[in-house]
C-alpha positions as semicolon CSV with decimal commas, in nm:
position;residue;x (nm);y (nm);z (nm)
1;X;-1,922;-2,519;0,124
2;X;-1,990;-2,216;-0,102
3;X;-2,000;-1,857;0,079
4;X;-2,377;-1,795;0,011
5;X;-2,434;-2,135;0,186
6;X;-2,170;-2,043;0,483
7;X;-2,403;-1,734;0,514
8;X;-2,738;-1,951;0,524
9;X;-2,616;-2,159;0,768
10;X;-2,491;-1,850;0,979
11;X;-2,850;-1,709;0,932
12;X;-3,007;-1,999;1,121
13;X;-3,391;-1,983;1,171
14;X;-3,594;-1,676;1,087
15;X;-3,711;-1,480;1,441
16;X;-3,990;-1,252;1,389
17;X;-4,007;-0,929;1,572
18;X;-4,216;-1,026;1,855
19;X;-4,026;-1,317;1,893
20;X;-3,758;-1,105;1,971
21;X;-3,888;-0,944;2,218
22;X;-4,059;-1,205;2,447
23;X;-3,795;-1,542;2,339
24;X;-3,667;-1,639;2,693
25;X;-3,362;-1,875;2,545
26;X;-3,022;-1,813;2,615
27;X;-2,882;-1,506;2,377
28;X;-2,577;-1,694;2,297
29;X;-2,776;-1,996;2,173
30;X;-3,032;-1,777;1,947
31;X;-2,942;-1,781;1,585
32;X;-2,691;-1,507;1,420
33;X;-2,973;-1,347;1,259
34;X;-3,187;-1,332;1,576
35;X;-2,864;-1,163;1,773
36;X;-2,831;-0,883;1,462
37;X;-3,180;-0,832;1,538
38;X;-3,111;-0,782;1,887
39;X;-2,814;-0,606;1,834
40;X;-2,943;-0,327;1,534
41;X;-3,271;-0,286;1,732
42;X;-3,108;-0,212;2,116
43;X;-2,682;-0,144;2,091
44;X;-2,571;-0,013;1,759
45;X;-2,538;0,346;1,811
46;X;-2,764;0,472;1,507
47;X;-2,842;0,825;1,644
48;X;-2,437;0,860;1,688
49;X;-2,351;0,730;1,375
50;X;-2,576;0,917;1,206
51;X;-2,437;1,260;1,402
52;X;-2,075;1,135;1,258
53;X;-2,224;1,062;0,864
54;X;-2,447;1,397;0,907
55;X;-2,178;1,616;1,027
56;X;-2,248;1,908;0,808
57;X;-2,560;1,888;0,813
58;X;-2,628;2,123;1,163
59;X;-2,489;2,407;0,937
60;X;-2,544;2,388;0,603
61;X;-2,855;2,186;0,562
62;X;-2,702;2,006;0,263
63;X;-2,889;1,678;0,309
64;X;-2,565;1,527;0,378
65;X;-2,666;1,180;0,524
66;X;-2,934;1,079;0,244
67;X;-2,660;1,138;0,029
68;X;-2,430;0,856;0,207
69;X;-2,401;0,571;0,050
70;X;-2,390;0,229;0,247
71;X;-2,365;-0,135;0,171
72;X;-2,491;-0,423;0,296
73;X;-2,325;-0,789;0,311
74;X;-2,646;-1,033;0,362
75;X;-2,731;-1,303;0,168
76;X;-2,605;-1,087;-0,122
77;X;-2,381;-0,799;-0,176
78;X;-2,583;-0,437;-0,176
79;X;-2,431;-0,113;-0,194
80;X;-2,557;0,242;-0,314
81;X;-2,826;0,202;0,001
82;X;-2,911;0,548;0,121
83;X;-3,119;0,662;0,403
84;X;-3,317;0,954;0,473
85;X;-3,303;0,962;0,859
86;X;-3,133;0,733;1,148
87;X;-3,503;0,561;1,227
88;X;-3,540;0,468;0,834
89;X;-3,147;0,333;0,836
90;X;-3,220;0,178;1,178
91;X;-3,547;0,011;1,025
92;X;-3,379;-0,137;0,748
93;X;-3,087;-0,251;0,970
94;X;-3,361;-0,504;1,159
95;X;-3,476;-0,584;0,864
96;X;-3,213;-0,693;0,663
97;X;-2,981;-0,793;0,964
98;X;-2,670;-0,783;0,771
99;X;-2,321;-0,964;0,824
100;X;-2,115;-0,665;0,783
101;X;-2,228;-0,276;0,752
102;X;-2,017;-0,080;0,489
103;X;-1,995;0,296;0,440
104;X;-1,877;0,521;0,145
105;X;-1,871;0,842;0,001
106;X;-2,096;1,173;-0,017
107;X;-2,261;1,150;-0,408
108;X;-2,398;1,428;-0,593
109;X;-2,739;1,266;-0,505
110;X;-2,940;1,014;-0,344
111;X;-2,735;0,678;-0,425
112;X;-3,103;0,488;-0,419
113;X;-3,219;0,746;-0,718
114;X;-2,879;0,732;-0,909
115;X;-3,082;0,555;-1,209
116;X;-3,284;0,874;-1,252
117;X;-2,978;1,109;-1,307
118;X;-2,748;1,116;-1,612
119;X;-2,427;1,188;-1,387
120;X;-2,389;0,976;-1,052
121;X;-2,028;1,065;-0,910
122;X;-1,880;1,096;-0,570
123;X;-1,798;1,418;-0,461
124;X;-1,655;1,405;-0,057
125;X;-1,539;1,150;0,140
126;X;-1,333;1,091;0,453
127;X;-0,954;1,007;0,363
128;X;-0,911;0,679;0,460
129;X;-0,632;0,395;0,565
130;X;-0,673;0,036;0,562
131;X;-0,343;-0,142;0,711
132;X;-0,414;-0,529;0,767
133;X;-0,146;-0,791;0,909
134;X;-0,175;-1,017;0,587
135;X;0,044;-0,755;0,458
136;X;0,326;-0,858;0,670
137;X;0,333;-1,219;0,633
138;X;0,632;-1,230;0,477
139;X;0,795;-1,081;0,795
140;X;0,604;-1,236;1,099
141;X;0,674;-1,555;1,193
142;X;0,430;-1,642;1,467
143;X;0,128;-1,627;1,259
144;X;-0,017;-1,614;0,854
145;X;-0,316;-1,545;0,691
146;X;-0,639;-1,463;0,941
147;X;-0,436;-1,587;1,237
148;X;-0,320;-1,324;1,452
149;X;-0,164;-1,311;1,850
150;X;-0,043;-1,047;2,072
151;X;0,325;-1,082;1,935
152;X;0,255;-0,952;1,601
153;X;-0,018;-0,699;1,697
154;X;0,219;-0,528;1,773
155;X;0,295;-0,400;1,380
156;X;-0,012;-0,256;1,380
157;X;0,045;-0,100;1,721
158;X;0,333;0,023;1,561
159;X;0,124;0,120;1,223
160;X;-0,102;0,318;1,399
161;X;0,132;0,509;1,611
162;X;0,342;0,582;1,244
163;X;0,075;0,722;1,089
164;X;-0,114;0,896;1,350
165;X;0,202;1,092;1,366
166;X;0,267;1,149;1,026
167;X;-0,086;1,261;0,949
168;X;-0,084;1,518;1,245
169;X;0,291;1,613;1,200
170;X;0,271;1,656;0,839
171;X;-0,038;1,725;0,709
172;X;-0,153;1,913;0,997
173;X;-0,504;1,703;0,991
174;X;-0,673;1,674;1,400
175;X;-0,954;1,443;1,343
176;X;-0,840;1,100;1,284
177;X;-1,071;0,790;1,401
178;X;-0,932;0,449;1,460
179;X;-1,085;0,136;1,454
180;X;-1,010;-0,209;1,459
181;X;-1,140;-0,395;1,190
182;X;-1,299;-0,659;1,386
183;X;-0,971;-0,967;1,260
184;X;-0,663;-0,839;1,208
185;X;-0,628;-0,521;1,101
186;X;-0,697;-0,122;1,182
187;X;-0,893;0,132;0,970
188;X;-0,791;0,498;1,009
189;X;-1,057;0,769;0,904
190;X;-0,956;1,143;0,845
191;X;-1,227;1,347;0,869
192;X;-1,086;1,735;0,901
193;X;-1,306;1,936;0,620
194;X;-1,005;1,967;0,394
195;X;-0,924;1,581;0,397
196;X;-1,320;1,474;0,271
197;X;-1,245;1,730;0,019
198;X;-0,918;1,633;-0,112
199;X;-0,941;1,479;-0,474
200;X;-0,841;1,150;-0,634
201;X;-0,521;1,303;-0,773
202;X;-0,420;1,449;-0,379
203;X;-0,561;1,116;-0,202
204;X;-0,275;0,964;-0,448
205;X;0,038;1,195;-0,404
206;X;-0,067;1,206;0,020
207;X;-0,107;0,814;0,039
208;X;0,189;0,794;-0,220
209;X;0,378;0,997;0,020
210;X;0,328;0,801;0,298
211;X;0,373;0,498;0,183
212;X;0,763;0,333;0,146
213;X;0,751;0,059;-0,148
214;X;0,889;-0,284;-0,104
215;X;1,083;-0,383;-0,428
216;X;1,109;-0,700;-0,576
217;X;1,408;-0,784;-0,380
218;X;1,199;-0,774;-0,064
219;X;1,360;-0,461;0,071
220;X;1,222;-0,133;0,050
221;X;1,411;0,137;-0,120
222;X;1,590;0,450;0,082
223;X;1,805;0,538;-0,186
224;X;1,612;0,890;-0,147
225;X;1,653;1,175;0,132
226;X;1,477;1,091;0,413
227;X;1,229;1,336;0,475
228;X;1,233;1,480;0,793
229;X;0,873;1,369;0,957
230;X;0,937;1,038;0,839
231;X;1,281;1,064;0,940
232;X;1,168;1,172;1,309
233;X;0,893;0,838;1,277
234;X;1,229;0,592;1,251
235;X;1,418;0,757;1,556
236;X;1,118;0,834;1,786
237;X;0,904;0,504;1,708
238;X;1,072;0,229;1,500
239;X;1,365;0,172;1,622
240;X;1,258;0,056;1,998
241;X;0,948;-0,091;1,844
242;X;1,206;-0,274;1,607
243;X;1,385;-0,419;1,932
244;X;1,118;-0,553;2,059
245;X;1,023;-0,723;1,715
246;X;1,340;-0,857;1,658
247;X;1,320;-1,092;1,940
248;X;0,956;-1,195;1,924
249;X;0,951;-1,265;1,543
250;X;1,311;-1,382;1,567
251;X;1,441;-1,197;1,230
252;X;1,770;-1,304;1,256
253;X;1,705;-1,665;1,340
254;X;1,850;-1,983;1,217
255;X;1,714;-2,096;0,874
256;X;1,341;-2,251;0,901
257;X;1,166;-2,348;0,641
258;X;0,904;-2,336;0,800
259;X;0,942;-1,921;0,737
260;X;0,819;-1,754;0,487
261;X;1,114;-1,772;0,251
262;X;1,224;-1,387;0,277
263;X;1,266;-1,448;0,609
264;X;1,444;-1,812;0,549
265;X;1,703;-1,654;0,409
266;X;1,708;-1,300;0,618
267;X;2,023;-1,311;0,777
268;X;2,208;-1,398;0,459
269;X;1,993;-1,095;0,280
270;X;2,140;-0,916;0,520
271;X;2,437;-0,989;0,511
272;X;2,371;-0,880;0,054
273;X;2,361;-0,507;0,168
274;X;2,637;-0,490;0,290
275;X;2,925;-0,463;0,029
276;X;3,244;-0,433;0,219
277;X;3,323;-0,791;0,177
278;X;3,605;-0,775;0,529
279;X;3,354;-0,639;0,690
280;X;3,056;-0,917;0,617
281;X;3,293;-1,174;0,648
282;X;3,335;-1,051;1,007
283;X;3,015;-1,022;1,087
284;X;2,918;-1,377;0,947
285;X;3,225;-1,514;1,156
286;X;3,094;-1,317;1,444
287;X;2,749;-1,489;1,386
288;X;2,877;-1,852;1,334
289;X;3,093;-1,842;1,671
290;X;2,985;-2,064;1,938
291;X;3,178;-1,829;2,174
292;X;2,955;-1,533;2,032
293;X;2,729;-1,400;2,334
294;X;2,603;-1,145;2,178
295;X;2,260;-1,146;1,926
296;X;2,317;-1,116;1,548
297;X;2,087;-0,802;1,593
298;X;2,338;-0,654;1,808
299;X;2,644;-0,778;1,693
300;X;2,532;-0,625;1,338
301;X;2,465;-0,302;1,479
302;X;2,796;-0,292;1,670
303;X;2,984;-0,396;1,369
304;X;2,774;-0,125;1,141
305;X;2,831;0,152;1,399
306;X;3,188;0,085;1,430
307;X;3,242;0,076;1,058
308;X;3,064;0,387;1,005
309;X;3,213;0,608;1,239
310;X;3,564;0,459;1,152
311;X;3,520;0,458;0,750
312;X;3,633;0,747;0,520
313;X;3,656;0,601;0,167
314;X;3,364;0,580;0,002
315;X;3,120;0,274;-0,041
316;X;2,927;0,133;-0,326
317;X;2,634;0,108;-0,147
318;X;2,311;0,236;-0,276
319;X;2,591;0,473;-0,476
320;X;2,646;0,694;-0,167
321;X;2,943;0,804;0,047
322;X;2,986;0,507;0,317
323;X;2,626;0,477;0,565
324;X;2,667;0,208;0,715
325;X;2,334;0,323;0,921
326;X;2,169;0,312;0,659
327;X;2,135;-0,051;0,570
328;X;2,010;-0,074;0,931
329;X;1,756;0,162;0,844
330;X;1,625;-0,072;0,541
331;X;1,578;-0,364;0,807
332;X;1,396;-0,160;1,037
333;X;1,166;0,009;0,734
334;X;1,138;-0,351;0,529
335;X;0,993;-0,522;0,861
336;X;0,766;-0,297;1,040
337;X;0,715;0,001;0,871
338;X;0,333;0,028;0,795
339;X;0,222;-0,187;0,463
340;X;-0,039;0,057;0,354
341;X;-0,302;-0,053;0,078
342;X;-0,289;0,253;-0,121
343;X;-0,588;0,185;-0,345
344;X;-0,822;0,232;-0,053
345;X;-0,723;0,559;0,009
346;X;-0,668;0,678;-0,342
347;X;-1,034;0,616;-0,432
348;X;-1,329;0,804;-0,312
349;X;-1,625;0,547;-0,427
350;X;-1,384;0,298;-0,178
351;X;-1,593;0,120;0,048
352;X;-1,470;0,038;0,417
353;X;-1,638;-0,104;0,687
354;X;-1,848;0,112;0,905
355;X;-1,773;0,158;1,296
356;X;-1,969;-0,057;1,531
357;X;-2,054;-0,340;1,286
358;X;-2,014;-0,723;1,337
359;X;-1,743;-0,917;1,229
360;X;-1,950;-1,237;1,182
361;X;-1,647;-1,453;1,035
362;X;-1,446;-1,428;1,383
363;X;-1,546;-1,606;1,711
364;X;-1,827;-1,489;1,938
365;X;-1,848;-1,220;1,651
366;X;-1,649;-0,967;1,696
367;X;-1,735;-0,612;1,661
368;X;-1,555;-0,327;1,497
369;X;-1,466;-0,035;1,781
370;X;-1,263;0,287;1,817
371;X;-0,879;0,244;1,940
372;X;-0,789;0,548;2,106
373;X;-0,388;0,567;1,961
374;X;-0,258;0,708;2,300
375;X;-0,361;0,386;2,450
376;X;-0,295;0,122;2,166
377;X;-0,005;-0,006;2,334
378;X;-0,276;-0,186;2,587
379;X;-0,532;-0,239;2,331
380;X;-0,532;-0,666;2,297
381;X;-0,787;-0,804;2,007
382;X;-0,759;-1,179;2,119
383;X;-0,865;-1,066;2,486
384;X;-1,269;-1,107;2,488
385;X;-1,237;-0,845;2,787
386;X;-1,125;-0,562;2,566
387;X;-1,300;-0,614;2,246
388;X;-1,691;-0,682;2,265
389;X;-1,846;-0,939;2,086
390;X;-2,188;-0,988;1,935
391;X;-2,293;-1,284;2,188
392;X;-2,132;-1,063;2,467
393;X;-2,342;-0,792;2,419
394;X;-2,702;-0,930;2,340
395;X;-2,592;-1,147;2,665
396;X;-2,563;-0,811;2,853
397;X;-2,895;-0,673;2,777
398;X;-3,011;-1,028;2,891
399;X;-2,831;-0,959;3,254
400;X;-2,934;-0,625;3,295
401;X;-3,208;-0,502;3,527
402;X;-3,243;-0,180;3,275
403;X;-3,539;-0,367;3,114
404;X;-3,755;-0,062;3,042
405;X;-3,473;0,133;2,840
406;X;-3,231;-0,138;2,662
407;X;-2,958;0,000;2,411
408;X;-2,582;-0,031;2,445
409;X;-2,518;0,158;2,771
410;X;-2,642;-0,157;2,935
411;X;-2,346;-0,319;2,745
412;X;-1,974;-0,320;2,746
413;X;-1,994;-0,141;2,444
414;X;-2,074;0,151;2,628
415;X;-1,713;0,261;2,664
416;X;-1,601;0,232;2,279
417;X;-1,916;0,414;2,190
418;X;-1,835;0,701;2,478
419;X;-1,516;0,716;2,337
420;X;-1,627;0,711;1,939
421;X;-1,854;1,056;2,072
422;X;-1,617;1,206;2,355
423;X;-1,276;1,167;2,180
424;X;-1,361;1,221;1,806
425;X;-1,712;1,311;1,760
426;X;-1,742;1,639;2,029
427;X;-1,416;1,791;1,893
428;X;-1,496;1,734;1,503
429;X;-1,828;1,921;1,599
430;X;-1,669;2,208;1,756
431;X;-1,388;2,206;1,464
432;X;-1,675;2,235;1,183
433;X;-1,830;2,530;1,424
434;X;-1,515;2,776;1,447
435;X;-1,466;2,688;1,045
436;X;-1,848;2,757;0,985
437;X;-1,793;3,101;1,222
438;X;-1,471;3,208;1,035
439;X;-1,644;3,166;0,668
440;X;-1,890;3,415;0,780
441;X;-1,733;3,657;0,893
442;X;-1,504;3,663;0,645
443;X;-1,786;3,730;0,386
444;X;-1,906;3,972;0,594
445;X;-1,564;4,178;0,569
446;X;-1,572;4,095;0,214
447;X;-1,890;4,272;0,184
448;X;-1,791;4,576;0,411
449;X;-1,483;4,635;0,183
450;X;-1,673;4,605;-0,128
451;X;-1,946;4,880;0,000
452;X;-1,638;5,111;0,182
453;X;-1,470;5,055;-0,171
């Protein structure tokens, strides 16, 4: 079946307005496009959304919003949508019911009029991360492709808490939202003044910073310093993440080829790094030994500890003094340091999916909601209690007694939207206040000293 067909079938029956309002069927049994209805006309936080996409707009009266861009996935692909106000993108919203709601940058003007101007360009946009867990399929062995369970959530537990840190620690930025992508993966928006401002060139180096490349050997290279931040990431997060991991992905299991085939052959790539030959032939002996109690996680670790506080000649590895550490390091970084697509965040025309919207592809329709990272060790995407789905919520407003006044606090949406404005939205405000404050008055001196000059 093609995809447009997939989509007409998803669409089911058209359901007027009116129909809306008075049908008496069971919400879970309406059609998908009947439920969007429901959903973009009662629970999607428009006014909020549009405070978030407007944010500037309080102070400087820059037309910021009708300057958004959005895209729409319905029957067909639309982007360079704009909207003047939250009722006209709300209107259009019911009307167009679409699968998936996109968002992009600031332009120069109104993306709808961009045929009536001889230069269309982007010029702001939030600086944004897109980590998904198709990345790592060549390291988890519970799951591939769309599949995902609470065993290797957990790398994306463990990207989010990486990169939180590094983005605070580092670059100093206080306004990062986190959402879950609505399958299996996490989007990361950083939306300080400085980041929507940053250029191509500085998205690049920041994201290039970040990120640690995998070479074609399927390790990832630390021939390099360690800088400190990320440094303080490996000690403070990876490596009891990484023991953890270890167990539930089983790294250092017996050959499977049923693995993917880095990992069919990880113990013996481990075993590559090291280039003491007495000492990997102990280790492999170690590992063979049916009297051997220990793990070959732990037994490797004992025997690389050992050998590196015992060792004073030097070692070929990586072409550095003897560190034995460090080829533990590489196992930790090649398997569960974050797998960052660095594209998305180098662009600025980059489309990502916007807060709040509807993952129609996943069951019960999933929707896309804020993940507080203080908490993401609890947050669970396969439990239908903490992540609310389309059918969940239209069945809500069904149950509730609220009749007169229907929109998402009668939902269980109520909490992720609480949190999108309490957590992210209410400090970002007061940020862009103090800034707005500080400008003026420092024209204001400017001015003094020019007249007192």
């Amino acid at each position: 079946m093609s995809e447009e067909q997939t989509k007409k079938k998803l669409r089911g029956n058209e359901t007027t307005k009116n129909q809306i309002k008075t049908t008496n069927e069971t919400f879970s049994d309406l059609p998908l496009d009947t439920m969007l209805k429901l959903y973009y006309q009662h629970i999607f936080p428009v006014k909020e959304m549009y405070d978030w996409l407007s944010i500037d707009d309080f102070l400087t009266k820059r037309n910021y919003f009708s300057r958004r861009e959005f895209a729409f996935d319905t029957l067909k692909f639309r982007r360079h949508l704009s909207y003047s106000s939250p009722k006209d993108l709300q209107n259009q919203l019911i009307q167009n019911h679409p699968f998936k709601i996109h968002v992009g940058p600031l332009y120069n003007t109104i993306p709808r009029d961009k045929h009536l101007v001889s230069v269309f360009t982007p010029v702001e946009r939030e600086l944004v991360f897109d980590i998904d867990l198709t990345d790592y399929d060549p390291v988890r062995t519970c799951c591939e492709g769309a599949k995902i369970c609470t065993k290797c959530w957990t790398l994306m537990t463990v990207a989010i808490k990486v990169l939180d840190f590094i983005l605070r620690r580092s670059f100093g930025f206080q306004h990062l939202l986190w959402v879950y992508s609505g399958r299996r993966g996490v989007h990361c928006w950083v939306c300080d003044t400085r980041a929507r401002r940053l250029s191509e060139k500085s998205r690049a180096a920041l994201a290039s910073f970040i990120n640690i490349e995998v070479t074609k050997s399927g390790w990832v290279d630390l021939r390099h310093p360690m800088n400190p931040v990320i440094k303080k990431v490996y000690n403070e997060i990876l490596v009891d993440y990484f023991e953890d991991l270890v167990v539930d992905q089983d790294f250092f299991g017996d050959q499977d080829q049923n693995k993917r085939s880095f990992l069919n052959k990880f113990s013996n790539n481990v075993l590559v790094l090291i280039r003491n030959s007495e000492l990997r032939d102990r280790i492999q002996k170690r590992w063979t030994s049916q009297n051997e109690e220990k793990s070959r996680w732990n037994i490797l670790k004992e025997e690389l500890e050992y050998e590196q506080q015992n060792s004073k000649k030097k070692s070929n590895f990586y072409n550095r003094n003897d560190n034995y550490t460090k080829i533990l390091q590489v196992i930790i970084f090649t398997t569960i340091y974050p797998r960052l697509d660095i594209g998305v965040s180098k662009k600025l025309n980059h489309l990502l999916k916007s807060p709040f919207s509807v993952h129609t592809g996943t069951e019960n329709k999933k929707i896309c909601i804020p993940i507080n990272p203080k908490e993401c060790d609890d947050f669970d995407p396969t439990d239908p209690k903490c992540v609310p789905t389309l059918i969940g919520v239209v069945n809500d407003l069904n149950n509730s007694k609220k009749n007169q006044n229907l929109n998402y606090n009668s939902t269980n949406l109520k909490k992720y939207v609480d949190m999108f404005v309490n957590d992210f939205l209410k400090p970002l405000r007061l940020q862009l206040e103090k800034e707005h404050k500080e400008r003026i008055l420092s024209r204001k001196k400017n001015i003094m000293d020019i007249e007192n000059f």
